[in-house]
C-alpha positions, 0 to 999 in steps of 0.5 A, spaced: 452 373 217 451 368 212 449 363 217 443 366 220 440 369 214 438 361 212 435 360 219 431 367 219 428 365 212 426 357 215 423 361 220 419 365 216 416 360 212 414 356 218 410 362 221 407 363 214 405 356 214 402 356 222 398 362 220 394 359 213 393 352 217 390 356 224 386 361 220 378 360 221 375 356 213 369 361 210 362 358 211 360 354 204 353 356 201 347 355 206 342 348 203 335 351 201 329 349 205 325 344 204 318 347 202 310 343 203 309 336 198 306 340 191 299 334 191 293 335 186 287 333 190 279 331 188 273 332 193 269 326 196 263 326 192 255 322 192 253 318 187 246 314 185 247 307 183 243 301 182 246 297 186 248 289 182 251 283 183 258 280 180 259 273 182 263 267 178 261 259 179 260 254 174 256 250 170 252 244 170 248 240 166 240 240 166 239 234 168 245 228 169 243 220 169 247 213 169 243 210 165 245 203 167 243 195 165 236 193 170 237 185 167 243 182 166 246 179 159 250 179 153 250 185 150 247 184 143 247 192 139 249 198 142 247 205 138 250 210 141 257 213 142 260 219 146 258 226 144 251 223 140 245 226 141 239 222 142 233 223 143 227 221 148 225 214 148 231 213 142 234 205 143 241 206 146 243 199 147 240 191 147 241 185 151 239 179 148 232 177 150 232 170 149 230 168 156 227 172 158 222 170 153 222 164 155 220 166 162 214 170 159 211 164 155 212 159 162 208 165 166 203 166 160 202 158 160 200 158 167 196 163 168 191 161 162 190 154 166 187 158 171 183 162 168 181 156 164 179 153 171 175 159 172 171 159 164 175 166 163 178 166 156 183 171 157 187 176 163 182 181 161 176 177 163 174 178 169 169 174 173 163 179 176 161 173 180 165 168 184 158 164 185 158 163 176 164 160 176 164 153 174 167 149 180 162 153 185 156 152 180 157 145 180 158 144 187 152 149 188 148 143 183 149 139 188 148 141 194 140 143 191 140 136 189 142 133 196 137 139 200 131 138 195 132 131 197 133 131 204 126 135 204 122 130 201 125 125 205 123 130 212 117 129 208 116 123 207 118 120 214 114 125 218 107 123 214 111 115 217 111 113 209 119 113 209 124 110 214 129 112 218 135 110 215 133 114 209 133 121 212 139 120 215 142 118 209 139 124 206 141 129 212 148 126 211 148 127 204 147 135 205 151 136 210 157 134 205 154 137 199 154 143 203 161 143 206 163 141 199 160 147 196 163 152 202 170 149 201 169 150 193 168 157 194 174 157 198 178 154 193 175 158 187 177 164 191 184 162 192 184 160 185 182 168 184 188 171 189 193 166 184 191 169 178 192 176 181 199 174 183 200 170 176 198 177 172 204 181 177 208 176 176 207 176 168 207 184 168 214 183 171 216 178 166 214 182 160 217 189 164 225 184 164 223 183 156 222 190 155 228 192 159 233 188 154 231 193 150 236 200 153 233 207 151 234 215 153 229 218 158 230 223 156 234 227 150 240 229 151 247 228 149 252 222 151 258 224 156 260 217 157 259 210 154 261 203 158 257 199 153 261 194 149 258 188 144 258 181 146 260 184 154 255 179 159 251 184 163 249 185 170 242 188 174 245 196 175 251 195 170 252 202 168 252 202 161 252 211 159 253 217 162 247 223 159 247 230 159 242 235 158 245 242 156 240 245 154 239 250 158 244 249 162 245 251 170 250 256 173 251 256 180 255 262 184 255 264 191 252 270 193 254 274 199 249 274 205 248 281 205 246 281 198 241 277 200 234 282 199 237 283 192 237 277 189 229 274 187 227 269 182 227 271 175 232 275 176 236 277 169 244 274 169 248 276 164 253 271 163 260 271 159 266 265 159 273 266 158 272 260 151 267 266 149 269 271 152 266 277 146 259 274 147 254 275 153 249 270 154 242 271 158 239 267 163 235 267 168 235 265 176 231 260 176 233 257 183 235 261 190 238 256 196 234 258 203 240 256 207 248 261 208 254 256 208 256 259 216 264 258 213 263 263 207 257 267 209 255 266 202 249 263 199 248 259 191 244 262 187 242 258 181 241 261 173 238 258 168 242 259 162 238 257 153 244 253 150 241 252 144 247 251 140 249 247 146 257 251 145 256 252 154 260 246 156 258 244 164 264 245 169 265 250 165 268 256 169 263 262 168 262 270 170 255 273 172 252 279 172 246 280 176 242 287 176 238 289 181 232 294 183 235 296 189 238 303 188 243 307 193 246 314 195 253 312 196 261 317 197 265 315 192 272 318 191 278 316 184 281 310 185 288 313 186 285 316 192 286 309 196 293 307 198 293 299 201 298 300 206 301 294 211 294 290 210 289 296 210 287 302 206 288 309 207 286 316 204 290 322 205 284 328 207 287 335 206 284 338 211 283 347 211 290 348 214 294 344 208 295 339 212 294 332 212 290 327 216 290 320 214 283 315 214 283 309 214 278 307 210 273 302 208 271 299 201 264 298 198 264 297 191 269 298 186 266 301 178 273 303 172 275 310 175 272 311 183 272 307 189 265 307 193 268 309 201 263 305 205 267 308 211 272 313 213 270 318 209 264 324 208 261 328 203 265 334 201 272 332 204 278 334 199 283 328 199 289 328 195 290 324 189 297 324 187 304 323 192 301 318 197 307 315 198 309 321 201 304 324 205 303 321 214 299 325 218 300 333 219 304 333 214 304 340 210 302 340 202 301 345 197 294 343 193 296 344 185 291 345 180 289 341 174 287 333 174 293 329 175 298 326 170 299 320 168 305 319 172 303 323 178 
């Protein structure tokens, strides 16, 4: 007896033990059902706008010339440095002119000797009648002396006074005075043409003097100065660089589409990142009659008043034109419009509560909304808040009360 009861007991325990580990486990507490995404939603409303345009570019001079040397030189002065300001007609530069006055005496010399030949006193004299000059006077002379004698001796030798001989002398002696006085109007004409051609070839020597002297076409500031005392210069050597700022020119691109709103005179209003508290005004002052086929844009120039000259050309610059042009446009918030995978996408909340996603197209962008050129219409109620949550047929249930921050 003693040996069977620690047996029974070990198989006792052992049917305690088979029993717990086959006895079925309880069901643990049921999961809670997800119900509809809470969104707060915002209706696709109309707006009348005016339209305008916004554009960036840059800006350029009024006017940029090289002013460079047109005869060749040593340097002898120069008078204007990087950043002057000079004005129009204001000497710049000379070169020295010794030559060049040499040059102008020797054509002067040679033109007064014609005009002497001519009896004129001066290049201003004018001769009215070829006939008054004094070589064809002369001829003139004598070709009246040899005809009134070629006549008397006609006379004399038809009466059969007078030999021969004689009127053939006389004859010989009026032909030659008339090829004389023919060849004398030949050469005075000549004499004429020289004349003309030592006056323009004095003009041009006197012009080379004057050009030793290097003024401003125009006033202007200097960009640039290549001119140094002493240097040897030659014909069309740049000597400066100026620029005219005031006004200024900016020129951005425009748009093709944008084309009927843009005409001459249009007010610009203009800001700069050196000055970015201050607008300046201007003007479109030039409209390009041709669209770049790469960009399908088109520049559009604007004349801007600089009269403190604080506009620096190559500047980068922001315009802003408005236009009389007005439109009816939809418009939704801006966190109404989700970029997805390269397009954009509104979330419309359709009567059901569900959603069906658009894809949508955008026009114009203003702080707070969005104008929805295409995939959406007037009425429609878009979410605005867990777009990132939302696909298509998903259930939703619509909050209340404009959305918070972190929404």
């Amino acid at each position: 007896m003693r040996i069977i009861r620690p047996i029974a007991s070990l198989i006792l325990a052992f049917s305690l033990l088979f029993t717990i580990a086959c006895k079925p486990k309880q069901a643990g507490p049921a999961k809670k059902e997800t119900g509809p995404a809470s969104v707060r939603v915002a209706k696709v409303s109309t707006r009348t706008i005016q339209r305008s345009v916004d554009g960036v570019g840059t800006l350029f001079p009024f006017d940029e010339a090289i002013i460079s040397a047109e005869v060749e030189g040593p340097l002898q002065q120069v008078t204007a440095d990087l950043g002057d300001s000079v004005k129009e007609g204001q000497i710049l530069a000379r070169i020295s002119d010794e030559e060049q006055r040499y040059l102008v005496a020797q054509q002067e010399a040679q033109l007064r000797s014609s005009l002497e030949r001519l009896g004129l006193r001066d290049e201003k004299d004018r001769l009215k009648d070829i006939r008054e000059a004094p070589d064809v006077r002369r001829a003139r002379a004598d070709l009246f002396d040899a005809e009134t004698r070629y006549k008397r001796v006609t006379e004399l030798v038809d009466q059969g006074i007078g030999p021969k001989s004689d009127l053939e002398q006389a004859q010989a002696r009026f032909q030659s005075a008339q090829a004389a006085y023919d060849q004398t109007l030949n050469q005075t004409r000549n004499l004429l043409q020289e004349i003309e051609r030592f006056k323009a070839s004095l003009d041009l020597q006197r012009k080379k003097l004057r050009d030793t002297t290097i003024r401003a076409p125009f006033a202007a500031l200097v960009k640039d100065r290549q001119a140094v005392v002493g240097a040897y210069v030659r014909a069309n050597s740049p000597l400066f660089t100026l620029v005219k700022i005031d006004p200024i020119r900016l020129r951005i691109e425009v748009p093709e589409r944008m084309t009927p709103w843009i005409k001459i005179g249009q007010a610009v209003d203009v800001t700069v990142e050196a000055f970015a508290e201050r607008t300046f005004t201007g003007k479109v002052w030039r409209i390009s009659p041709t669209v770049d086929p790469t960009k399908r844009t088109f520049i559009v120039e604007a004349l801007i008043q600089n009269p403190n000259q604080i506009l620096k050309p190559g500047s980068y610059a922001r315009a802003h034109l408005g236009t009389d042009k007005t439109d009816t446009i939809l418009v939704v918030p801006n966190r109404a419009v989700l970029y997805v995978l390269g397009s954009n996408k509104s979330y419309v909340v359709k009567p059901d509560s569900t959603i069906d996603v658009r894809e949508v197209k955008i026009g114009d962008r203003f702080p707070t909304e969005y104008e929805i050129a295409d995939g959406l219409n007037e009425g429609e109620t878009v979410a605005v808040t867990g777009l990132s949550r939302l696909d298509v047929g998903a259930k939703v249930k619509v909050q209340a009360g404009e959305p918070k921050s972190d929404e």
